[in-house]
C-alpha positions in Angstrom: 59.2 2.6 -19.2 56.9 -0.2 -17.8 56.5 1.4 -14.4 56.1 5.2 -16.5 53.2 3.3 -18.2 51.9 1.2 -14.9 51.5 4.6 -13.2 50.1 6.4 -16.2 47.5 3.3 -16.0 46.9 3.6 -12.2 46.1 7.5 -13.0 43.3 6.8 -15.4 41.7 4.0 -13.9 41.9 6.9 -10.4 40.1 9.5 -12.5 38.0 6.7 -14.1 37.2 5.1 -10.4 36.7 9.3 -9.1 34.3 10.3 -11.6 31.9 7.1 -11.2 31.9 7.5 -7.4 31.6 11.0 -8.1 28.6 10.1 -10.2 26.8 7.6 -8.0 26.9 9.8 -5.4 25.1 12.7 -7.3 22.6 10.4 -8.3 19.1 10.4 -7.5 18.0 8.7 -4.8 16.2 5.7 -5.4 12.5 5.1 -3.6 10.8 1.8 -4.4 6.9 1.5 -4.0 5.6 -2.1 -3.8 2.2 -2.0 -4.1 0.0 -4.9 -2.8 -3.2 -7.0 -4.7 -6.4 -5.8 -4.5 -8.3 -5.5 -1.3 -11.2 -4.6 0.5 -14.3 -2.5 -1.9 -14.1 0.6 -4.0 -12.2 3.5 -2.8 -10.7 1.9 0.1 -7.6 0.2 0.1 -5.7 1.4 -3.0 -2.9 0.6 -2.7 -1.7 0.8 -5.8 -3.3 4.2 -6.8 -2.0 5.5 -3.4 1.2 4.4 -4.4 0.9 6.5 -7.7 -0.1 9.8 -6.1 2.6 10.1 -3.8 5.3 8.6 -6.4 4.3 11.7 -8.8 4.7 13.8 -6.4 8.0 13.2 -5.7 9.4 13.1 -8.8 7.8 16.4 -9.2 8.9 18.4 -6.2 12.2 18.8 -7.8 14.1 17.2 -4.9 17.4 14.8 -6.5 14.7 11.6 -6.2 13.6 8.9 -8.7 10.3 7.5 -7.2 9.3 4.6 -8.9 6.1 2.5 -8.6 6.5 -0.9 -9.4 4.6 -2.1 -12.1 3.1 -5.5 -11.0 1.4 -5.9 -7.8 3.1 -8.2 -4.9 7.0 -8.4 -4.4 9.1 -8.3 -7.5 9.9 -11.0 -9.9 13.6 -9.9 -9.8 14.2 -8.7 -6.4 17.7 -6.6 -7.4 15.4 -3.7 -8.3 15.2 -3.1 -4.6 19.3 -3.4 -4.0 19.8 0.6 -4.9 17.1 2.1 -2.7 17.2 4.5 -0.2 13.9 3.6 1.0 10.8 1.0 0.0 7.5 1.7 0.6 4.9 -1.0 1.2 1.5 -0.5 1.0 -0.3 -3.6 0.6 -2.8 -5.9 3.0 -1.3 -7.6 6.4 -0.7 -10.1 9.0 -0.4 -13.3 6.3 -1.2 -11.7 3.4 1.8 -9.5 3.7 4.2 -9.6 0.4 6.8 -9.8 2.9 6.5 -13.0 4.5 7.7 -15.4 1.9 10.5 -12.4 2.0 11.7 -12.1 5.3 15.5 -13.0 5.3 16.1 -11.2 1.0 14.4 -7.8 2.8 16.1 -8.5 5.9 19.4 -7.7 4.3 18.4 -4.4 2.9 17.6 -3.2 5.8 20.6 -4.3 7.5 22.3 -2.5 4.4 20.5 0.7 6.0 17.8 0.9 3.2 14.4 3.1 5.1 11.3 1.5 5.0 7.4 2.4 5.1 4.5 0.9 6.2 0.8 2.1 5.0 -2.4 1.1 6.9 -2.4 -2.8 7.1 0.8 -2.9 5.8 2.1 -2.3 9.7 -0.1 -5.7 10.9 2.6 -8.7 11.3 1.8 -12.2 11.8 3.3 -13.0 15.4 6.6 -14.9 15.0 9.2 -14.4 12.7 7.5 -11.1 10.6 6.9 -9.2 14.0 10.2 -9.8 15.5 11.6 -8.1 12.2 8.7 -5.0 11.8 10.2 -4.3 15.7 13.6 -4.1 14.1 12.8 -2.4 10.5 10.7 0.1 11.9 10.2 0.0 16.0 6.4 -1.3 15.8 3.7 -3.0 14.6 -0.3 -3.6 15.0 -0.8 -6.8 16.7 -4.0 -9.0 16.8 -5.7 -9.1 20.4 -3.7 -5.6 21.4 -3.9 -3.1 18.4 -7.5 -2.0 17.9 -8.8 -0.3 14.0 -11.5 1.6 14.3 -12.8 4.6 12.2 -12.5 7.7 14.1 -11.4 11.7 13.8 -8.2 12.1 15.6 -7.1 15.8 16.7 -3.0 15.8 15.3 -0.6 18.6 16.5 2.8 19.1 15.0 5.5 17.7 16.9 9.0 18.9 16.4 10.8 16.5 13.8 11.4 16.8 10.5 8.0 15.1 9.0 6.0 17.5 10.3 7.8 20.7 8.2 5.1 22.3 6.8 2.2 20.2 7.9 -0.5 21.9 9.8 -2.7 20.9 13.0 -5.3 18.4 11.3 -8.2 16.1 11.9 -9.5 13.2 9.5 -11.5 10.4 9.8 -10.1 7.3 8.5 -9.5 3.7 9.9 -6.6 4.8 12.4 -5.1 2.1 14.6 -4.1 2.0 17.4 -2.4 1.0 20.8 0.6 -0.9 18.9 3.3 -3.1 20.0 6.6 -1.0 20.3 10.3 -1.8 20.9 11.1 -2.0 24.8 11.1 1.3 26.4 10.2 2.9 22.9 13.8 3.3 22.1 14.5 5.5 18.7 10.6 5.4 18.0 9.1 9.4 18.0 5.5 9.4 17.6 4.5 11.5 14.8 0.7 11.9 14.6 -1.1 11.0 17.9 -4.2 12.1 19.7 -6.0 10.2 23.0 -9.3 8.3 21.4 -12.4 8.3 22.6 -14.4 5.7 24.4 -16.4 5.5 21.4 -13.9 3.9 19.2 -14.3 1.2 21.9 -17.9 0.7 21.9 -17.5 -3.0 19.7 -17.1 -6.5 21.7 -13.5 -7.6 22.4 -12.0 -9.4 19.5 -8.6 -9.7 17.3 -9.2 -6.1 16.1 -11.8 -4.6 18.0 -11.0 -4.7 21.4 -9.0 -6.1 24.8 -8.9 -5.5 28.4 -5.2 -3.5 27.7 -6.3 -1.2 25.3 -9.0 -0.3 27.1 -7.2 -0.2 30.3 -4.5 2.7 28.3 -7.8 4.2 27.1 -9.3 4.5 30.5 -5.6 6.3 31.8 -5.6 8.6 29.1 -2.9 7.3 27.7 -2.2 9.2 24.0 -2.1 6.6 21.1 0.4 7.1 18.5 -0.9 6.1 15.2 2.4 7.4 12.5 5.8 6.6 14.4 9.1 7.4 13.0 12.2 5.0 13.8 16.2 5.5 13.9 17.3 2.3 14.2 20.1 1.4 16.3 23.8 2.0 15.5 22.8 3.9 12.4 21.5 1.1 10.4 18.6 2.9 8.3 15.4 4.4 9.4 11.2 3.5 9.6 7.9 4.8 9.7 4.6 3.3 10.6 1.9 5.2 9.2 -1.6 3.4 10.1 -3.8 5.4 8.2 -5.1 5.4 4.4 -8.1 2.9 4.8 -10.0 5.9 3.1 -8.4 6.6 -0.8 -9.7 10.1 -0.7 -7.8 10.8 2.4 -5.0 11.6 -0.1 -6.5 14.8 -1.1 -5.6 16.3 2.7 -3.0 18.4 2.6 -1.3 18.0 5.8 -2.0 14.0 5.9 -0.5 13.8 2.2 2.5 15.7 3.6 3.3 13.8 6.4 3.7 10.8 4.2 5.8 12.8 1.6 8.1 14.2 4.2 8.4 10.7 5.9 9.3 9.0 3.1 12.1 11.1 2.5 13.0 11.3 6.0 13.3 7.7 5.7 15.8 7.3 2.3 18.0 10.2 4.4 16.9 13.0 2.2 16.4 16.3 4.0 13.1 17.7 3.9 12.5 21.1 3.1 11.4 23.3 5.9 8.0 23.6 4.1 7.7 19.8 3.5 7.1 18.4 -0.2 5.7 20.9 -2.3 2.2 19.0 -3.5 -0.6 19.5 -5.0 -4.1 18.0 -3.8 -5.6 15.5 -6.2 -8.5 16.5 -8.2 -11.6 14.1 -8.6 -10.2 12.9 -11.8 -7.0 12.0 -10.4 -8.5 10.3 -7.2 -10.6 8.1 -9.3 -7.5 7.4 -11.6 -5.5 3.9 -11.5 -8.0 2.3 -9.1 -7.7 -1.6 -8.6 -10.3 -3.2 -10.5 -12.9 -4.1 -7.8 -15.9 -3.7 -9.0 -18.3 -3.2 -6.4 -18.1 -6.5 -4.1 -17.6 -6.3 -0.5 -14.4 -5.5 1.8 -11.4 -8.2 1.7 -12.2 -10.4 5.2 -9.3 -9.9 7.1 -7.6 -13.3 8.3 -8.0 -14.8 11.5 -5.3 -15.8 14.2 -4.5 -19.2 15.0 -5.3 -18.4 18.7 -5.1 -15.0 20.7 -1.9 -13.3 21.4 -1.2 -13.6 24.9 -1.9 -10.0 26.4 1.3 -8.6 28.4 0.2 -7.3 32.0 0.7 -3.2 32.1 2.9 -2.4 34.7 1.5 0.6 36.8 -2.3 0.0 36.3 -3.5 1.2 39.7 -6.7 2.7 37.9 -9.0 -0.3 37.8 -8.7 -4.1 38.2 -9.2 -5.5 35.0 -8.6 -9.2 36.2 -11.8 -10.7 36.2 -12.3 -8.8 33.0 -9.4 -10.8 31.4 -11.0 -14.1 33.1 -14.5 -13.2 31.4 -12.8 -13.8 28.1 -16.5 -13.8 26.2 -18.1 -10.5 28.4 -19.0 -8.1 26.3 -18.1 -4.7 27.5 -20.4 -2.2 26.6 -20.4 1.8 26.5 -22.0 1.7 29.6 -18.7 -0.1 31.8 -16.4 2.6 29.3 -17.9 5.3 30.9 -17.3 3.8 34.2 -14.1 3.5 33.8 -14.0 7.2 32.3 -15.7 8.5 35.6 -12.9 6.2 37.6 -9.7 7.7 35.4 -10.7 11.3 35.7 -10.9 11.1 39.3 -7.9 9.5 40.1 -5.7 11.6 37.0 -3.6 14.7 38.5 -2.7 16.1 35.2 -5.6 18.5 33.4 -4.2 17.6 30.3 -5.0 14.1 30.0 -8.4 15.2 31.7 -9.2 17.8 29.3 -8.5 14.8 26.5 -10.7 12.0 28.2 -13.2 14.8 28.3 -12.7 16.0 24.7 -13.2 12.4 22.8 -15.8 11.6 25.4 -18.0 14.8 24.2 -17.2 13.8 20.8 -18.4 10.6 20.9 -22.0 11.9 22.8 -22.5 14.6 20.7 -25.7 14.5 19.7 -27.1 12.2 22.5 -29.5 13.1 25.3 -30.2 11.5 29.0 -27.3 9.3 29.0 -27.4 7.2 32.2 -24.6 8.9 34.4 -21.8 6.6 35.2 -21.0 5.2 38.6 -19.3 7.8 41.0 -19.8 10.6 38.4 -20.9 12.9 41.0 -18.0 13.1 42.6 -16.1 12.9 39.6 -17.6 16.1 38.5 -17.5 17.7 41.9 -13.5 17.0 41.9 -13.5 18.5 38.1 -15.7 21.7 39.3 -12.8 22.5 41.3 -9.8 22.3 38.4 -7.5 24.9 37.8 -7.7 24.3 34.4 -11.3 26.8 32.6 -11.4 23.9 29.6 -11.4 20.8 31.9 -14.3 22.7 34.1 -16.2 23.7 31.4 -16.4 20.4 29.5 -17.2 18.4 33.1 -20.0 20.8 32.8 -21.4 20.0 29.4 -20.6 15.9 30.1 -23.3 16.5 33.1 -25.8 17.7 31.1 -25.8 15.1 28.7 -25.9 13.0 31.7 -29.1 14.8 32.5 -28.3 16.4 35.6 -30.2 19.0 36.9 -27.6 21.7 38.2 -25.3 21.6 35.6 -29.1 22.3 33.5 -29.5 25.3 35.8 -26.0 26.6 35.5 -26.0 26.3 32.0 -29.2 28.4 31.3 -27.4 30.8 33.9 -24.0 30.9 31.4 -26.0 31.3 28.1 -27.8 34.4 29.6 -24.5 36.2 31.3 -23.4 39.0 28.9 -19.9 38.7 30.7 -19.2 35.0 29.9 -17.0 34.4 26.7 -19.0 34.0 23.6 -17.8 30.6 22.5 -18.4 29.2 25.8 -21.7 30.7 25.9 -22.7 29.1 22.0 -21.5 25.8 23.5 -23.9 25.7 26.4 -26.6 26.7 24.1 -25.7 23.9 22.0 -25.9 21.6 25.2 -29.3 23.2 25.7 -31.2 22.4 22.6 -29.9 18.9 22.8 -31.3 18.6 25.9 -34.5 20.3 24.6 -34.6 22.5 27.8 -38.2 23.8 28.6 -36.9 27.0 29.1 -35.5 27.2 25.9 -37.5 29.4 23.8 -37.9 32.1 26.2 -34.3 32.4 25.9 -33.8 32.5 22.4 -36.4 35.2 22.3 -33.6 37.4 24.4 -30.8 35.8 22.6 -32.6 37.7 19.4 -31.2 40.9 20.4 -27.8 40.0 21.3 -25.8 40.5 18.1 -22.8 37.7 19.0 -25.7 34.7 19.8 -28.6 35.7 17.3 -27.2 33.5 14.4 -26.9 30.9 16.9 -30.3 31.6 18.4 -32.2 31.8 14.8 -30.4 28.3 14.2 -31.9 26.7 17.7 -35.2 27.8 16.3 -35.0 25.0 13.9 -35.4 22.7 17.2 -38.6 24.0 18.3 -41.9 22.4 16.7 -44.1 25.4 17.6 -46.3 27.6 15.3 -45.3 31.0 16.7 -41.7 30.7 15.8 -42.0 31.6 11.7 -44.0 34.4 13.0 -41.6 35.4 15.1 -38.6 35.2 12.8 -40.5 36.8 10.5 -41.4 39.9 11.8 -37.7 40.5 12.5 -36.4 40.0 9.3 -36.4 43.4 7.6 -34.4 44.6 10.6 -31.7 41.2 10.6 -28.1 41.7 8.8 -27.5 39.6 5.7 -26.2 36.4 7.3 -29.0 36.7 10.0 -32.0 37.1 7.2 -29.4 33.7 5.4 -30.2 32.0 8.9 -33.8 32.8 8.9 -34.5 31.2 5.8 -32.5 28.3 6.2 -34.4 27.8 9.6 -37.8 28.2 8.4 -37.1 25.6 5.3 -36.1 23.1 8.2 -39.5 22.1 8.9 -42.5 22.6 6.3 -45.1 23.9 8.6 -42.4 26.5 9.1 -42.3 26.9 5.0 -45.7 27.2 4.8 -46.0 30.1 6.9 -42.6 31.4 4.4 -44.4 31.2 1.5 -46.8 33.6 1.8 -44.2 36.3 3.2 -42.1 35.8 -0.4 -45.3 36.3 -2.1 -45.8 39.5 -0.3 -42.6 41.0 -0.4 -41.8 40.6 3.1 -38.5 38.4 2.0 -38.0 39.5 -1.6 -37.1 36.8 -4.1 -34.0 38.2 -4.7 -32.7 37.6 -0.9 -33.4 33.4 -1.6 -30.6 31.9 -2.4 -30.7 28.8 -5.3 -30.4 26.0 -2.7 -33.1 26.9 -0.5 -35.6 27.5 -3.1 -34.5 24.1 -3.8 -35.5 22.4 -0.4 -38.5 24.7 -0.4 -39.8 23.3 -3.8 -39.2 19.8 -2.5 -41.0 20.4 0.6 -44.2 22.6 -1.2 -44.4 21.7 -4.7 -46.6 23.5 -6.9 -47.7 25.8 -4.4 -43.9 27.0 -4.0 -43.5 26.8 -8.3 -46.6 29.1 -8.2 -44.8 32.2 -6.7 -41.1 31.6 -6.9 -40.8 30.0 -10.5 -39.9 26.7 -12.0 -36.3 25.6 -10.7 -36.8 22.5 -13.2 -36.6 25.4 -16.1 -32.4 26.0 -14.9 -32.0 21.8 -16.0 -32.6 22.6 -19.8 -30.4 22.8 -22.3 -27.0 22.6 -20.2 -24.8 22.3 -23.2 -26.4 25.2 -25.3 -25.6 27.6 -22.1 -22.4 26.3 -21.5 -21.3 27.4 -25.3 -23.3 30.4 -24.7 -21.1 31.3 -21.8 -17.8 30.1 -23.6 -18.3 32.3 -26.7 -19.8 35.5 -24.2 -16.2 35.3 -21.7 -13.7 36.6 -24.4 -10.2 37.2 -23.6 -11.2 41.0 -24.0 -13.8 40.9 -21.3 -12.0 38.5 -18.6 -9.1 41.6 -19.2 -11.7 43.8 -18.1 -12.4 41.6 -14.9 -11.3 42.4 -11.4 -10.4 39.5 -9.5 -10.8 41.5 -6.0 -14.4 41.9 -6.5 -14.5 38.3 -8.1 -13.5 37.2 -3.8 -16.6 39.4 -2.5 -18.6 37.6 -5.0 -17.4 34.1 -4.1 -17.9 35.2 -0.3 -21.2 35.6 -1.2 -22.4 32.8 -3.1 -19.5 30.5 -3.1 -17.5 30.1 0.1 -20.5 28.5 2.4 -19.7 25.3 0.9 -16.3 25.8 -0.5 -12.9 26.5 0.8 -10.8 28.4 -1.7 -7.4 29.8 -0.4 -8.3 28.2 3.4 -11.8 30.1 4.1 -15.2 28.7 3.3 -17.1 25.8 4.5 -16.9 22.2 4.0 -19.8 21.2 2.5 -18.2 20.8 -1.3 -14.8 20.0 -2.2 -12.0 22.3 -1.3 -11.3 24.1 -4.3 -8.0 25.3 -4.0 -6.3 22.8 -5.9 -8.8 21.8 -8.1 -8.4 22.4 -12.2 -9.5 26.1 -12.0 -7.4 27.2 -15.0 -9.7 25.2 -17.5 -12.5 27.5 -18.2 -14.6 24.4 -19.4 -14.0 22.9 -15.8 -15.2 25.6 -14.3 -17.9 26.1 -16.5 -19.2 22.7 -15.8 -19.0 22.7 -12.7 -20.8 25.6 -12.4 -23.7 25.3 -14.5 -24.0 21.3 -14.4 -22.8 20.5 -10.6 -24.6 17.5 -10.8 -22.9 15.9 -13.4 -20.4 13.9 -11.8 -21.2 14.1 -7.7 -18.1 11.8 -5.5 -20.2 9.7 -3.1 -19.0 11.8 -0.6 -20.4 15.1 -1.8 -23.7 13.9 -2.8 -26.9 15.5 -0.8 -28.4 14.0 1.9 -31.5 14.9 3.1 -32.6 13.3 7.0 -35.9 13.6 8.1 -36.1 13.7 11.9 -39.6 11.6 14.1 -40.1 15.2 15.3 -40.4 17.0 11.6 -37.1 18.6 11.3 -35.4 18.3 8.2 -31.6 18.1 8.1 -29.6 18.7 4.5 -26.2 18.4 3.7 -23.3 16.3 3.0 -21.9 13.4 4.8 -19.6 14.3 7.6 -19.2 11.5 9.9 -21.4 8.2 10.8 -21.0 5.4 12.9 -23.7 3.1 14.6 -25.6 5.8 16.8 -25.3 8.9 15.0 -25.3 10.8 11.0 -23.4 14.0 10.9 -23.7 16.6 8.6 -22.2 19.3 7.1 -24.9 21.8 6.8 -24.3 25.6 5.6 -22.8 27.9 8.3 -22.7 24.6 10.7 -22.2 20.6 11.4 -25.7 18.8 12.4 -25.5 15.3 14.7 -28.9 13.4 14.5 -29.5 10.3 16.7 -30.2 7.2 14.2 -32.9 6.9 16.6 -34.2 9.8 15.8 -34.3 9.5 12.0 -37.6 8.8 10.4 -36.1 9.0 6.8 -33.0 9.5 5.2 -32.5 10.0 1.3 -29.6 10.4 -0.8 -30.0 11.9 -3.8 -27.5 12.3 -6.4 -27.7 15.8 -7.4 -25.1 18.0 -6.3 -25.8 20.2 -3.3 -24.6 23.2 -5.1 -27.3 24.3 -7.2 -27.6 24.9 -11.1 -28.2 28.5 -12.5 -25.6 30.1 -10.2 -23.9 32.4 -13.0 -27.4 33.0 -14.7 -28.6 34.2 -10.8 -26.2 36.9 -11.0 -25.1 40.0 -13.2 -22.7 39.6 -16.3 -20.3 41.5 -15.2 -19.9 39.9 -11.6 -20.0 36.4 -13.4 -17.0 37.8 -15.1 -15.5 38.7 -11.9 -16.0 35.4 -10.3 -14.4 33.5 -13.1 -11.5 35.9 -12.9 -11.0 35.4 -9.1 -12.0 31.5 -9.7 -8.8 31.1 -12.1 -6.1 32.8 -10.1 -3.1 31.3 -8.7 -2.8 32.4 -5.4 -5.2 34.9 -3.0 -5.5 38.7 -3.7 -6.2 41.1 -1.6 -9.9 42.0 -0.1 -11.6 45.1 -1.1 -11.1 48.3 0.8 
């Protein structure tokens, strides 16, 4: 009876032990998010908001996980939160203000235990000793002092094949990427994940802990591609990493494939499979962005710490391109942009593969763009002459527009003789043109005077216009407008509001019905009041008249779009209207420009939002959407948003294109804080195409064009 009832007690505590292994396994899996005190100024460095977007996420993409952001900032109080994780996630600020160095051995033993681990932005910097020796093992890298580098730049990512890229799409960001890290020996189990060759302009500051060194430049120089995400398998099985070195910038979030590479990699990392479209997401809206930020207020970026004393540099083993020993020697030489290009010139002669020369090339033009009679570097004759004769079209034709902005005379000639053969490719054509009216080539304007005729360049030639300081140019223009297509007459007018003596010869053709009111759009009768004043007010109108009374038209419009009317509304024609009006600044669906905020997954279903955002764009403008207007010494005026900017150059986004303008060729440069989209946009058009823009505005996913 004793053994009946042993057994019978056996077989319960079986079922008993079954079901709750049964049960843990079906359980979600467990990611941790430790987020870090506050650092650095407003907008940068939130870690803790960061943390927030990408936890919601994931407990939202309907994927067996339990993300869970921990509520205080720094390590936790009770550290056996972290002992049923599949993965942790650190964001937080580095090298010895890293949560994890009072840590070390407790985190140690979860990763032994196989528990993934992420690194955000500083996050991946270690303090040489003990913390770096365990980064290497918890996740195959690190940024080091005197060997990793951080600049700001606008790396080019393509999708490699591994599971954190499912669903991602080529991208390119500017944030505070780092580079040139310290990896395991032979990079065994690391796969780089976003990587791009920088360059020479993200070495342009003096050498220092996180600036610059003779090795990074040296990889640089060889065209060696920098891996700035890695994943990690570690070895034997023992859990997984990822080093992702980006997210200085907060609203870098709101990217779609960036944001996805993270989501995917954190599950990649807790051994969850990712779905071959990646986490589901949705962007962040400006409300959500600015939500749970650290409170900063607005005082300066965190210093970063200092070294005790400089890492000791290893020696690269194959560096046949240039002798960097007296470099190393001259610990306090500065090298400048001048000895970069050198070096550039030295590397693309002695490279063999067009690939790496077609990147050198490609973040070199980048980081000139804009600039005019650079001093050619040593031996870049030859250099070219050995690049004239590639197999490879792109590597030729980028050797080409490198020589120009090194001011050389043949590749001047050659140029012109590109732009004005029919035959050539179009793109390569625009690009030389582009090359051209940097240079500001005499021969310029009689070209665009032929270009005028050639329907694939005259957008591009009406733009290069806009370069030109000369009196006969408005006349010019506008004797061909009646005959010019719609976005041609669009060009004109944007051209001939880039300078005012170019206005001033406008004016008088609106008030004769040579460009009819009608054909002005809001945001250049804008510019053209702020460059004319009363005289423009006198024939165009007041625009100050569309400022009045927001919140009496914004009930007006609420009580006129009925549910009744919207189900008259066709959201097809709605598209041709945003087309119109809309898509030069906005993306909606993945067309439009880039001058606004992409609008796809903004809060489109509230009919208040968009109301408000229509009629009042001004009322809350991001920093990074606000208008900037640039003055240039020669009287050009530049207007747009804020693209890029670094210590030689402002960039742009400009309707229909991107703008670079020297600093040293600014005179002024405002920002204002209107909105560049302009008020009155749904009182410019007809009720019943408002109604159709709304209706296209508020749906879910893209509808088919008009036939």
């Amino acid at each position: 009876m004793n053994t009946l009832l042993r057994f019978a007690g056996f077989c319960a505590l079986s079922v008993v032990g079954a079901a709750f292994n049964l049960a843990a396994a079906d359980a979600p899996k467990k990611i941790i998010f430790i987020s870090g005190k506050p650092s650095h100024g407003p907008m940068a460095h939130e870690h803790r908001a960061g943390n927030m977007i990408l936890a919601k996420r994931l407990n939202a993409a309907g994927l067996h996980v339990n993300a869970v952001v921990l509520p205080k900032d720094g390590y936790p109080e009770d550290p056996a939160v972290l002992n049923d994780a599949a993965t942790i996630v650190v964001f937080c600020t580095g090298h010895r203000g890293h949560v994890l160095n009072p840590h070390l051995e407790e985190f140690d033993a979860l990763m032994k235990k196989g528990t993934g681990v992420v690194m955000i932005h500083w996050a991946t910097e270690a303090e040489v000793g003990m913390p770096a020796k365990k980064f290497l093992e918890w996740m195959g890298g690190f940024c080091d002092l005197n060997w990793s580098v951080n600049p700001h730049w606008s790396p080019k990512f393509k999708p490699v094949q591994h599971e954190i890229w499912n669903g991602a799409e080529s991208f390119s960001l500017n944030d505070e990427w780092y580079y040139h890290m310290r990896f395991v020996e032979g990079m065994k189990g690391v796969t780089p994940i976003l990587t791009d060759l920088p360059g020479i302009e993200t070495l342009k500051r003096p050498d220092g802990e996180r600036s610059g060194n003779p090795e990074v430049r040296r990889a640089v120089a060889a065209g060696e591609s920098q891996p700035v995400a890695w994943a990690y398998e570690r070895p034997d099985g023992q859990g997984r990493g990822f080093g992702f070195t980006g997210a200085h910038n907060h609203v870098s979030w709101q990217d779609d494939s960036f944001r996805k590479i993270m989501l995917n990699a954190i599950l990649w990392t807790a051994h969850v499979a990712v779905p071959k479209g990646g986490v589901p997401s949705t962007k962040p809206d400006e409300q959500e962005i600015k939500a749970n930020l650290d409170a900063k207020g607005e005082k300066a970026p965190a210093a970063k710490p200092k070294a005790d004393k400089p890492a000791a540099a290893n020696a690269a083993s194959g560096a046949a391109v240039v002798d960097f020993q007296k470099l190393r020697e001259q610990n306090f030489r500065r090298i400048d942009s001048q000895l970069s290009l050198d070096l550039l010139s030295r590397a693309l002669a002695v490279s063999k593969e067009p690939a790496a020369q077609a990147a050198m090339l490609r973040g070199t033009l980048e980081g000139l763009a804009g600039r005019r009679n650079v001093k050619a570097p040593n031996g870049w004759k030859a250099t070219a002459t050995t690049l004239a004769a590639s197999g490879d079209a792109e590597v030729r034709q980028m050797s080409q527009q490198l020589s120009l902005i090194f001011g050389d005379e043949s590749a001047k000639a050659h140029a012109l003789a590109i732009l004005t053969d029919p035959s050539t490719p179009t793109e390569e054509r625009r690009e030389h043109l582009q090359s051209l009216v940097t240079m500001k080539h005499p021969q310029l304007k009689q070209t665009l005077t032929t270009l005028l005729k050639d329907a694939n360049l005259r957008v591009d030639a009406i733009r290069a216009y806009g370069s030109l300081d000369d009196p006969s140019v408005s006349e010019l223009l506008l004797k061909a407008y009646p005959e010019f297509d719609v976005t041609s007459k669009r060009t004109v007018l944007e051209t001939l509001c880039s300078r005012k003596s170019y206005a001033t010869q406008l004016l008088p053709a609106i008030q004769n019905g040579t460009v009819p009111k009608s054909e002005v759009p809001a945001y250049i009768a804008r510019t053209l009041a702020s460059l004319l004043g009363d005289s423009f007010t006198a024939v165009f109108g007041d625009m100050a008249a569309l400022s009045k009374d927001k919140a009496e038209l914004i009930a007006k419009y609420k009580n006129f779009v009925t549910p009744a009317r919207m189900a008259t509304a066709n959201a097809t024609r709605g598209r041709v209207i945003f087309q119109a009006v809309c898509a030069s600044c906005h993306v909606l669906y993945g067309e439009g420009g880039h001058i606004g905020p992409d609008l796809t997954g903004s809060n489109r279903a509230d009919l208040d939002y968009i109301l408000l955002n229509m009629i009042d764009p001004s009322a809350d403008v991001p920093d990074a959407y606000k208008l900037v207007t640039i003055t240039a010494r020669d009287g050009r005026l530049f207007t747009g948003t804020l693209a890029e900017e670094d210590d030689q150059r402002v960039v742009l986004n400009m309707i229909g294109q991107k703008s670079t303008v020297l600093k040293s060729d600014i005179a002024k440069r405002e920002v204002s804080p209107l909105s560049m989209m302009p008020e009155g946009m749904l009182t410019a058009i007809p009720a019943d195409q408002g109604l159709d823009l709304l209706k296209y505005l508020q749906t879910t996913k893209q509808v088919e064009p008009s036939k």
